[in-house]
NUTI-573476 format. One line per field, with one value per residue: residue number from 0; residue in three letters; x, y, z of N, C-alpha, C in turn. Coordinates in Angstrom, 2 decimals, decimal comma, padded with zeros to 5 digits. Layout:
% NUTI-573476
n <- NUM ...
res <- ALA ...
n.east <- X ...
n.north <- Y ...
n.up <- Z ...
ca.east <- X ...
ca.north <- Y ...
ca.up <- Z ...
c.east <- X ...
c.north <- Y ...
c.up <- Z ...
END
This chain:
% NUTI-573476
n <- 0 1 2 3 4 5 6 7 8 9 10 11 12 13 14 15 16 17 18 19 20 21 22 23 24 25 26 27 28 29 30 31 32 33 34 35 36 37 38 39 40 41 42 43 44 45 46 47 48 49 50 51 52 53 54 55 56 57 58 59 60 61 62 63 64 65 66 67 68 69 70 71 72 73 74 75 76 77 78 79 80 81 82 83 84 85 86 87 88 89 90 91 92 93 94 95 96 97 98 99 100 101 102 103 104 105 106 107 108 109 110 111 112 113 114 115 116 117 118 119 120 121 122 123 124 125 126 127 128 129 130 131 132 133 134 135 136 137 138 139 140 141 142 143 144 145 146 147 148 149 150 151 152 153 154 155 156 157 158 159 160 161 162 163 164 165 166 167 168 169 170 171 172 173 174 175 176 177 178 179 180 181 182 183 184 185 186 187 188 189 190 191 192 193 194 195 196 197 198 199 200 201 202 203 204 205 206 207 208 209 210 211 212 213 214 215 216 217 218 219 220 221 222 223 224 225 226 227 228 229 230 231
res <- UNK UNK UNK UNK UNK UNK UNK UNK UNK UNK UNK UNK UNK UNK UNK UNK UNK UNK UNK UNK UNK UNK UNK UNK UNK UNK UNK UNK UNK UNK UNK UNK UNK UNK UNK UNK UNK UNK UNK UNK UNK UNK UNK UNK UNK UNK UNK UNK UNK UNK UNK UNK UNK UNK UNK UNK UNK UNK UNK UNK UNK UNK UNK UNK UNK UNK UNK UNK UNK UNK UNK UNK UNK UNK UNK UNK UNK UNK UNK UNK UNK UNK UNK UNK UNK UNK UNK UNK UNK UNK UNK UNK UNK UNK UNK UNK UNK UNK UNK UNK UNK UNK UNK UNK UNK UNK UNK UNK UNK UNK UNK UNK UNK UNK UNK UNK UNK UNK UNK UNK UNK UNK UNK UNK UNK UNK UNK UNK UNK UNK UNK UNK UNK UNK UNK UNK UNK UNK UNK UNK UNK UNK UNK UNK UNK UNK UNK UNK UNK UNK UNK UNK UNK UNK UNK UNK UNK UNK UNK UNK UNK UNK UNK UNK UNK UNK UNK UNK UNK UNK UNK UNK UNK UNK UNK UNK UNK UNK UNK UNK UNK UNK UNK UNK UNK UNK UNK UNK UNK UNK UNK UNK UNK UNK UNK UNK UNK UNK UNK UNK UNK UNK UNK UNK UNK UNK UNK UNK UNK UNK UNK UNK UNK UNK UNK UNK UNK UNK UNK UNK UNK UNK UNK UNK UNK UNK UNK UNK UNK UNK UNK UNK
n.east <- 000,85 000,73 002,21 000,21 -002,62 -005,60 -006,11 -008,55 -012,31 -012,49 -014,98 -015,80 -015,28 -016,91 -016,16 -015,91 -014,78 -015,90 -017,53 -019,08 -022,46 -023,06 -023,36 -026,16 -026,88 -028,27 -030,24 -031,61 -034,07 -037,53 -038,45 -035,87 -033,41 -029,44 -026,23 -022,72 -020,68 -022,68 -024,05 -026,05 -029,23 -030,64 -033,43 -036,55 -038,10 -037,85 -036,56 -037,36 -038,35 -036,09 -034,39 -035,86 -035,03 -031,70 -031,40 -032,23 -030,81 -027,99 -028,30 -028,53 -025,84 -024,28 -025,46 -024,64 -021,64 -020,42 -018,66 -019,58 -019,94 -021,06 -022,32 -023,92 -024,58 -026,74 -028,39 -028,51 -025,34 -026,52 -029,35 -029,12 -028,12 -029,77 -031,58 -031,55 -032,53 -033,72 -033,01 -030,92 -026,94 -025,80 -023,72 -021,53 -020,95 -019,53 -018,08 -016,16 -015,16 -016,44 -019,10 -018,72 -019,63 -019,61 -019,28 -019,96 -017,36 -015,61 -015,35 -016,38 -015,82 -012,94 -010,81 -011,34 -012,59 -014,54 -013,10 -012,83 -011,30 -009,71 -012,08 -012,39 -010,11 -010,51 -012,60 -011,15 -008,88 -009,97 -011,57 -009,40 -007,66 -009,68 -010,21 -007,18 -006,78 -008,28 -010,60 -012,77 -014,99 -016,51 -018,29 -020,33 -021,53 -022,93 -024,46 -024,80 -025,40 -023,77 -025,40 -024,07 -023,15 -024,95 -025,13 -023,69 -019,71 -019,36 -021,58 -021,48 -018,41 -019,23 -020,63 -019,29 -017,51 -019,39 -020,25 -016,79 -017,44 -018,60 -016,48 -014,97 -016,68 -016,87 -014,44 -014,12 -015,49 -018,45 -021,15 -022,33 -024,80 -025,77 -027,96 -030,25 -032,22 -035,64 -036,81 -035,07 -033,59 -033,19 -034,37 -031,94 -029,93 -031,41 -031,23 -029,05 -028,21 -029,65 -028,25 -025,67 -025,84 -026,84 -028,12 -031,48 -033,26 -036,27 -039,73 -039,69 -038,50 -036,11 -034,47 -033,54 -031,91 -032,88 -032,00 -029,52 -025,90 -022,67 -019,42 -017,39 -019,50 -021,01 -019,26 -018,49 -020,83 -020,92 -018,32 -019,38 -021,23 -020,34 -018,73 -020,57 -021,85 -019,71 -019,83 -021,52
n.north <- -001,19 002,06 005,32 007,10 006,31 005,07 002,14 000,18 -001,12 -003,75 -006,39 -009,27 -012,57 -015,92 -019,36 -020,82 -018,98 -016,87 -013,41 -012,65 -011,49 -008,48 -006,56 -005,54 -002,44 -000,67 001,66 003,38 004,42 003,36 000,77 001,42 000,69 000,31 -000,12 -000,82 001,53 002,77 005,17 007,90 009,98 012,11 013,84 016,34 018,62 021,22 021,46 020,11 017,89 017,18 016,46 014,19 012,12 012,19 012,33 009,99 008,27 008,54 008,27 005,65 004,91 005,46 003,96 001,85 001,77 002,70 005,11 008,58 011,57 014,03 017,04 019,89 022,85 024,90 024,99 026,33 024,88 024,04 023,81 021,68 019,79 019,32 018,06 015,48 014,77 014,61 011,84 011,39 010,83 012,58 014,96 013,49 011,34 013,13 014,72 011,76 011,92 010,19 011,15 013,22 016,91 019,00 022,40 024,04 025,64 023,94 022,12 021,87 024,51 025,03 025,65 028,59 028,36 026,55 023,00 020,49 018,45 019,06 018,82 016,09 014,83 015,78 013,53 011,23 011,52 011,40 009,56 007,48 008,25 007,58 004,64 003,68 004,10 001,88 001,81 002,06 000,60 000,83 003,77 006,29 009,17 012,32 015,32 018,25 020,47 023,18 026,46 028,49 027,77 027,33 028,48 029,19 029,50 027,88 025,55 024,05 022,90 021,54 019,41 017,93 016,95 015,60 013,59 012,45 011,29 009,06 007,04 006,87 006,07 003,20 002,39 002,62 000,81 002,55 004,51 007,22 009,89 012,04 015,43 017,36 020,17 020,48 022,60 024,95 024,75 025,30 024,00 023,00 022,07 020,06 018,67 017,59 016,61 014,44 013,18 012,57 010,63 007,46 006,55 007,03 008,34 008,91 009,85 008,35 005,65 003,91 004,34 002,89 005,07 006,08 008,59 008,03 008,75 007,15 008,42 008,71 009,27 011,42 013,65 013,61 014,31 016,75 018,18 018,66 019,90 022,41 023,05 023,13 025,61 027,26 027,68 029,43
n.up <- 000,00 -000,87 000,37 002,48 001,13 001,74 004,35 003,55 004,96 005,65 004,99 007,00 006,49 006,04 006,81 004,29 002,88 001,44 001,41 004,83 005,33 005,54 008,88 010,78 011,05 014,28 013,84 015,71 015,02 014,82 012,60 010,74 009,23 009,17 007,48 007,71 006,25 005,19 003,04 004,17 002,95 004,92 004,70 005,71 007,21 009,10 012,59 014,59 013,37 012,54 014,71 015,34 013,62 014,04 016,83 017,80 016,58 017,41 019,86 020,28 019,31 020,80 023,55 022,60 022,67 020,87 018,79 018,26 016,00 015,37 013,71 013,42 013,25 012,92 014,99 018,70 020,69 023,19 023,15 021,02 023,00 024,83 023,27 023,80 026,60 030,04 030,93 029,49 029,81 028,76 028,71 029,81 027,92 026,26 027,53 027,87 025,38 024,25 022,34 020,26 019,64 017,21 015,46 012,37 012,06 013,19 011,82 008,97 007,85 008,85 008,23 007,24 004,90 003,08 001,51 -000,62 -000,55 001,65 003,69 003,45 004,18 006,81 007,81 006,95 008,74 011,52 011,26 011,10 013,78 015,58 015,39 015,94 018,04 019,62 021,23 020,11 017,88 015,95 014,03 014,36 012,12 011,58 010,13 008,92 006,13 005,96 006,03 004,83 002,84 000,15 -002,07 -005,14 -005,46 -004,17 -003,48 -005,32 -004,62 -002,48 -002,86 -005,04 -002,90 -001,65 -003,23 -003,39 -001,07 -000,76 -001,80 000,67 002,94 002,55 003,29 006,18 009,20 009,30 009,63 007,50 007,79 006,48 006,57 005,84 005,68 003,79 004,08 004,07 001,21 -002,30 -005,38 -007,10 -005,49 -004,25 -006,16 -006,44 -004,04 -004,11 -006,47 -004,96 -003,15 -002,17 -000,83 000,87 003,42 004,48 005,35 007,64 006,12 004,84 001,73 -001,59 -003,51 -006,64 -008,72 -007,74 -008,47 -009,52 -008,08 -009,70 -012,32 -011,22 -011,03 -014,05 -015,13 -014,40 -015,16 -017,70 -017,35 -016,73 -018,64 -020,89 -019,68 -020,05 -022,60 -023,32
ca.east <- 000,00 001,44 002,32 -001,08 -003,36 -006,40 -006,74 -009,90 -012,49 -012,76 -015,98 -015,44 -015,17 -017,04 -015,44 -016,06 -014,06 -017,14 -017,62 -020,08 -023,46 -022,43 -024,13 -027,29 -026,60 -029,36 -030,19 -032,39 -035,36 -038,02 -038,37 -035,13 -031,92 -028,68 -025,48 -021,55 -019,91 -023,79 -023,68 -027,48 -029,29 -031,71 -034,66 -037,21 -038,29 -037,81 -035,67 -037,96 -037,98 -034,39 -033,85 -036,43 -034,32 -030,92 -031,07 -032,18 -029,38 -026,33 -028,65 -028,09 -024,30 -023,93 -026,09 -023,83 -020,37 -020,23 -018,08 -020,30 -019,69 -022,03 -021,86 -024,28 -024,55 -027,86 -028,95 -027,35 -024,94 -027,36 -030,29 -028,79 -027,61 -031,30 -032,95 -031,30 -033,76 -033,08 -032,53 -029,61 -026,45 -024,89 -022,65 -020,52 -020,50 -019,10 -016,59 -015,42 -014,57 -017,91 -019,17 -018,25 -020,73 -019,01 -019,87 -019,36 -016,46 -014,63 -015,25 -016,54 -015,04 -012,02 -009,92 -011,94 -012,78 -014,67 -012,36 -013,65 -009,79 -009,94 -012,68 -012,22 -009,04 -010,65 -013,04 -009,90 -007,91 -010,95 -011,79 -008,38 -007,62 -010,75 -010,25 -006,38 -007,18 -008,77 -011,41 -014,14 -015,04 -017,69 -018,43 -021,45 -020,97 -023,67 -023,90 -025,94 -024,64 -023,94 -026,17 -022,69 -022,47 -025,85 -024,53 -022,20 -018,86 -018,99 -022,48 -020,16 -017,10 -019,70 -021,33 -017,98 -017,07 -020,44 -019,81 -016,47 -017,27 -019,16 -015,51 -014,79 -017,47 -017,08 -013,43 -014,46 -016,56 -019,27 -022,44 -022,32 -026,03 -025,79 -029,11 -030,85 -033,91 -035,80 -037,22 -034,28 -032,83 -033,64 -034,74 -030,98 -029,70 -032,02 -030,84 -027,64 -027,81 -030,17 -027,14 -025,19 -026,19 -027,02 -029,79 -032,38 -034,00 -037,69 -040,56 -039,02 -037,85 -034,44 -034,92 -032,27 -032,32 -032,92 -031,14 -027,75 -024,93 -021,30 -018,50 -016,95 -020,33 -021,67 -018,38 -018,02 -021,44 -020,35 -017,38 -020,07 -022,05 -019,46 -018,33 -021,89 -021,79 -018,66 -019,84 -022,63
ca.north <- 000,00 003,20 006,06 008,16 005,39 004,63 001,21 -000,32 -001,76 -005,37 -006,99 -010,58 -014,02 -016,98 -020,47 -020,79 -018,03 -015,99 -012,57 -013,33 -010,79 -007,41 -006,86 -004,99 -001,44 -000,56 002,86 003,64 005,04 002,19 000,23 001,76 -000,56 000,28 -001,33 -000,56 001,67 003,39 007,33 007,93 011,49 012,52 014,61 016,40 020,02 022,13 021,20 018,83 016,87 016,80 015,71 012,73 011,71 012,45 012,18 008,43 007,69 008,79 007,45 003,82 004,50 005,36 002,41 000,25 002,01 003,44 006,73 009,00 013,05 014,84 018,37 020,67 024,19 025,87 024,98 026,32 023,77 023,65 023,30 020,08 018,85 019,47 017,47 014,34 014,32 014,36 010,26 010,27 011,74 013,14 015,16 012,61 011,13 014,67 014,57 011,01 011,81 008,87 011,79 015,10 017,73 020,38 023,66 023,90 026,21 023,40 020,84 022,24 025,69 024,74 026,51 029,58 028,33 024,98 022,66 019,38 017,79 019,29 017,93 014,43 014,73 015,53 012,26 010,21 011,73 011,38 008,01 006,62 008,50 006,60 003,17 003,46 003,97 000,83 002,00 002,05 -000,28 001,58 005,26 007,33 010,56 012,84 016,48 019,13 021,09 024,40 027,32 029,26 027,02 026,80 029,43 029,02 028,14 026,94 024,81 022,90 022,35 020,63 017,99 017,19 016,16 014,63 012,14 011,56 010,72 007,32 006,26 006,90 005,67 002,16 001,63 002,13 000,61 003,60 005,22 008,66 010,20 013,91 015,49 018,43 020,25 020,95 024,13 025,79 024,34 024,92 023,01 022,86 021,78 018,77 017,51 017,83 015,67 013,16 012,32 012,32 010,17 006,26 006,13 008,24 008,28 009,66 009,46 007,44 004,73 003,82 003,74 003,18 006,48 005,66 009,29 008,00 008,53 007,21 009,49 009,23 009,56 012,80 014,38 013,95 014,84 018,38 018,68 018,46 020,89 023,85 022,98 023,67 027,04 028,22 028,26 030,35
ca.up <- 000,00 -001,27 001,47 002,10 000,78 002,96 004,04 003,12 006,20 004,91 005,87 007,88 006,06 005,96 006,39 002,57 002,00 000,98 002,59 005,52 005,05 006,35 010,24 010,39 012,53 014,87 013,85 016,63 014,32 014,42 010,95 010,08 009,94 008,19 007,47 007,57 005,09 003,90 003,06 003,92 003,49 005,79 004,17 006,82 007,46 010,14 013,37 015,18 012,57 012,51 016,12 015,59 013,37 014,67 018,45 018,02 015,96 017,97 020,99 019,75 019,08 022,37 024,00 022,20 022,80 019,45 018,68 017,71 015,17 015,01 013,51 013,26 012,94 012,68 016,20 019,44 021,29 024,21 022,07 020,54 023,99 025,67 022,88 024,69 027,30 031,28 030,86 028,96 030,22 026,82 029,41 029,79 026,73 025,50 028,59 027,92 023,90 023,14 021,15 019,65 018,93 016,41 014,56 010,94 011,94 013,23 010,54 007,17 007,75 010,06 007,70 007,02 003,61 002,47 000,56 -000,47 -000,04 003,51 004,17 002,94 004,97 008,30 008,12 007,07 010,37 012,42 011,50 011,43 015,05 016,25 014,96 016,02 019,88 019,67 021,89 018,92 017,09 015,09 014,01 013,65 011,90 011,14 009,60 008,01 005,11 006,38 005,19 004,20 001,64 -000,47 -002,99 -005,94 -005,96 -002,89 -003,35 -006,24 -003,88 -001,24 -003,74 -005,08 -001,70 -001,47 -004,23 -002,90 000,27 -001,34 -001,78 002,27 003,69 002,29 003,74 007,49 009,95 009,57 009,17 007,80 007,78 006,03 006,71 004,90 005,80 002,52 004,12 003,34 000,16 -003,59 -006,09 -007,39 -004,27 -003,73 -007,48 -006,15 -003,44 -005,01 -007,35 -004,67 -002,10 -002,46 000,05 000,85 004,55 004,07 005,61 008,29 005,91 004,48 000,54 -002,83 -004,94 -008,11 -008,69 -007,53 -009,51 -008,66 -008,27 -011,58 -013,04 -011,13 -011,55 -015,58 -015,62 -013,38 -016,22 -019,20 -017,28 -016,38 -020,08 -021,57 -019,07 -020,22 -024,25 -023,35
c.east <- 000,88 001,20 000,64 -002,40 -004,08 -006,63 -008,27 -010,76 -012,87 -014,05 -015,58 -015,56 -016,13 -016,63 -015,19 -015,24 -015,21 -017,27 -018,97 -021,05 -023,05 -024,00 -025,28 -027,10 -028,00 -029,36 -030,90 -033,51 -036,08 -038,37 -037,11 -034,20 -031,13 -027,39 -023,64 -021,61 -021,62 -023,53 -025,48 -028,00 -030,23 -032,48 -035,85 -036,97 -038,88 -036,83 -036,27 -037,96 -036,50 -033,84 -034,78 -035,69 -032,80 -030,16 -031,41 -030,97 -028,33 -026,46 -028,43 -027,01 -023,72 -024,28 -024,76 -022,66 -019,56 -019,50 -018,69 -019,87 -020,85 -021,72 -023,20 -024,64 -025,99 -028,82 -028,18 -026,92 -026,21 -028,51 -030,18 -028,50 -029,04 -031,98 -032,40 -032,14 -032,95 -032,33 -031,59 -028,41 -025,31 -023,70 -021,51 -020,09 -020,00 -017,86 -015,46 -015,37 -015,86 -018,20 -018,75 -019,10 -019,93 -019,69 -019,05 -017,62 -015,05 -014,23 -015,19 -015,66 -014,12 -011,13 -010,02 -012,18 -013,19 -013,76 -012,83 -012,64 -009,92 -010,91 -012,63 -011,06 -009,17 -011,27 -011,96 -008,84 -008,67 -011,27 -010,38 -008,08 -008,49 -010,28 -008,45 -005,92 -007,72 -009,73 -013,30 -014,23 -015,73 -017,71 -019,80 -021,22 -022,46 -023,58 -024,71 -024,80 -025,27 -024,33 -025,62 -022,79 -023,74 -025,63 -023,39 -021,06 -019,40 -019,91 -021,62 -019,81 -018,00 -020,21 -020,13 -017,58 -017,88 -020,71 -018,21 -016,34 -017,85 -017,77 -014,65 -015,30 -017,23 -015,89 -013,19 -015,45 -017,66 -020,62 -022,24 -024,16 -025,75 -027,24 -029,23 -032,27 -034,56 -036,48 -036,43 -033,39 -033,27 -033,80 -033,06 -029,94 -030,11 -031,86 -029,72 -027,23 -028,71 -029,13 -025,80 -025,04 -027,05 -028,12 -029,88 -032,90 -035,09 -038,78 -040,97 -039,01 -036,47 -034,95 -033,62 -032,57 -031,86 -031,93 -030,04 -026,78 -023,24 -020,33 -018,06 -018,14 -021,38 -020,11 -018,01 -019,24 -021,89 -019,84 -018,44 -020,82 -021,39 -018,89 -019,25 -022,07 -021,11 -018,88 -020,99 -022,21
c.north <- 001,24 004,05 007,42 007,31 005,19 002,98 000,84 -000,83 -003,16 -006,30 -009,18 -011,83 -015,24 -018,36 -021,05 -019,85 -016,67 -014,96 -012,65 -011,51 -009,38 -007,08 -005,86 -003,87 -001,15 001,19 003,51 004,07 003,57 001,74 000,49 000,84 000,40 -000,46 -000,68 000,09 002,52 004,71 007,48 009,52 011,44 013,43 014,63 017,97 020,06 021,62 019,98 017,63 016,11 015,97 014,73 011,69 011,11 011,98 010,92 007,36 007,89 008,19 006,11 003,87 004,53 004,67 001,64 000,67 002,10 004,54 007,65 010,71 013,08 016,88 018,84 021,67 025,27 026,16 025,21 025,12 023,41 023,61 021,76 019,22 018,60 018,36 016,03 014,12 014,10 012,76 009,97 011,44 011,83 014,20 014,57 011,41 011,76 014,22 013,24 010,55 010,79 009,69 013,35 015,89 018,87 021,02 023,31 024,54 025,26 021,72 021,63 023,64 025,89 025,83 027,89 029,59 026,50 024,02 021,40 018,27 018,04 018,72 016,48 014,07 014,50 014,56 011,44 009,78 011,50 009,95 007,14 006,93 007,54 005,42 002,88 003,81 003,28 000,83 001,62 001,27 000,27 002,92 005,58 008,31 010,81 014,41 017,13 019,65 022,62 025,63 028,07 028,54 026,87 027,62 029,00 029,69 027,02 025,54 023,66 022,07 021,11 019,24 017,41 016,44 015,17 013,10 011,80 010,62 009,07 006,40 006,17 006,42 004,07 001,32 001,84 001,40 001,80 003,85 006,32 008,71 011,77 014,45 017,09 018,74 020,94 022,17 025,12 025,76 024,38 023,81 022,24 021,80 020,17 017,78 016,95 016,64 014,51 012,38 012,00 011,34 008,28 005,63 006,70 007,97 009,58 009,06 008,20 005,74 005,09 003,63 003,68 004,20 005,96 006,63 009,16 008,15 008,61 008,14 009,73 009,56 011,01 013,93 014,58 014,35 016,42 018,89 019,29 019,64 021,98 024,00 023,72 025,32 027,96 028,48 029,53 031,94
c.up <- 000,00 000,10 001,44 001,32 002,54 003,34 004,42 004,48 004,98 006,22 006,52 007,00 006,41 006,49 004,84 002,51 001,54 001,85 003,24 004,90 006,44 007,68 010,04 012,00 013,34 014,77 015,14 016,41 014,16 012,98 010,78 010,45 008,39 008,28 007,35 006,12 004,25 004,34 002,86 003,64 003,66 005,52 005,23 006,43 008,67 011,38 014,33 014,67 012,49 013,46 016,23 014,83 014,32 016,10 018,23 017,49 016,77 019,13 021,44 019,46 020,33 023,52 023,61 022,28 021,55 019,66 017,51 017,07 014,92 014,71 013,28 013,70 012,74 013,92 017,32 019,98 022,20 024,23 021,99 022,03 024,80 024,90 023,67 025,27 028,41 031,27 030,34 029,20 029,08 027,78 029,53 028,66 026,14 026,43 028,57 026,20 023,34 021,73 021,12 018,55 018,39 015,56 013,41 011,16 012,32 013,16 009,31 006,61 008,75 009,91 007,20 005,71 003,55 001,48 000,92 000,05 001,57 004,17 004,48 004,03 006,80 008,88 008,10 008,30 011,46 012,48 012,20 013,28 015,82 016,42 015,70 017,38 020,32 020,77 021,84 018,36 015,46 014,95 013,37 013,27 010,51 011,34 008,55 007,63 005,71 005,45 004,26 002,99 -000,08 -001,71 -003,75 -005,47 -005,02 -002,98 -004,20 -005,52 -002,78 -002,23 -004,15 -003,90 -001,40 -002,33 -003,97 -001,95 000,64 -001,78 -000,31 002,77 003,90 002,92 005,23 008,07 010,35 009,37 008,87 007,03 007,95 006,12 006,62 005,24 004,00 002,42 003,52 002,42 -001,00 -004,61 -006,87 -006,45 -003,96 -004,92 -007,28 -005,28 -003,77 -005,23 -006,44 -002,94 -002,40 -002,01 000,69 002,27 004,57 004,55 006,75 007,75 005,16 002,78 -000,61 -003,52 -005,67 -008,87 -008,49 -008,31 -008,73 -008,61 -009,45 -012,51 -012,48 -011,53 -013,02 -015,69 -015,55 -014,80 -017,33 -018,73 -017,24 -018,04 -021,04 -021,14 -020,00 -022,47 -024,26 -023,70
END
């Protein structure tokens, strides 16, 4: 393996040799199940919505001694820490590293500028850190697309990242669950992550977008589009 190469999470074996059927995560949303290595996006309006989502998910990583990211940005910290509920002491899951609640400013805009490389970089250092304190076994990591960003260039630079992050996801032990309210997102926006996202969580089920398109195939179809722009 070349220097700077990620290695891969390799799912478990068989006795046949055959890779055994990858484990079934307990999302904590009833009906819902997902599975190592899926890039889900979370569709819902308004903020309640968000945390019915949300808060059940990181709830069940932390039941089970999961290491849980969570980022978002549009709600205060002590907002997000309240929706917990007196019963669960998210205090000390904060205090003993379980999970980490961050602002866009110190993930998406760490550097005072979105970059989709930077990004990609800080899951890679984040995961690997995790997994290489042998503490974790597992990772949750969930994350709204910050409002800063819904505007050209920048809206670009984030989908790019968003289709590569379907080549990240697949070589840890993870869940990442990106989640979008459609109150405040255009019609542009929601094509955007359609194509970039593999499965859809709606309506509190888990579904395949038919919309998906793999990295090499939303990115040449980006090229063809900034191409078509630029004859105009």
């Amino acid at each position: 393996m070349s220097e700077g190469e990620k290695a891969p999470f390799v799912t478990s074996m068989d006795p046949g040799g055959a890779a055994a059927p990858a484990p079934v995560v307990d999302s904590g949303i009833p009906g819902v199940t997902v599975g190592p290595g899926d890039h889900i996006c979370a569709l819902y309006r308004r903020e309640k919505e968000r945390d019915e989502i949300v808060i059940p998910f990181l709830q069940a990583g932390l039941r089970d001694g999961e290491k849980c990211i969570c980022v978002i940005d549009s709600t205060p910290r002590p907002r997000v820490l309240a929706s917990f509920g007196q019963g669960f002491d998210v205090d000390a899951c904060i205090a003993s590293r379980q999970l980490d609640l961050l602002s866009a400013g110190e993930s998406y805009l760490r550097s005072g500028a979105f970059s989709t490389d930077g990004m990609l970089d800080f899951w890679h250092d984040s995961f690997g850190a995790v997994l290489s304190g042998g503490r974790f076994g597992f990772i949750r990591a969930t994350g709204e697309m910050p409002w800063a960003l819904r505007d050209l260039p920048e809206r670009e630079d984030f989908f790019r990242y968003e289709a590569a992050l379907n080549r990240v996801a697949p070589r840890y032990p993870t869940v990442i669950l990106c989640l979008y309210d459609l109150n405040h997102f255009g019609g542009g926006i929601v094509m955007d992550l359609l194509k970039t996202h593999p499965k859809l969580l709606i309506g509190g089920q888990v579904v395949e977008n038919p919309y998906y398109l793999t990295p090499d195939e939303f990115l040449t179809s980006r090229a063809l589009e900034d191409k078509a722009r630029s004859r105009r």
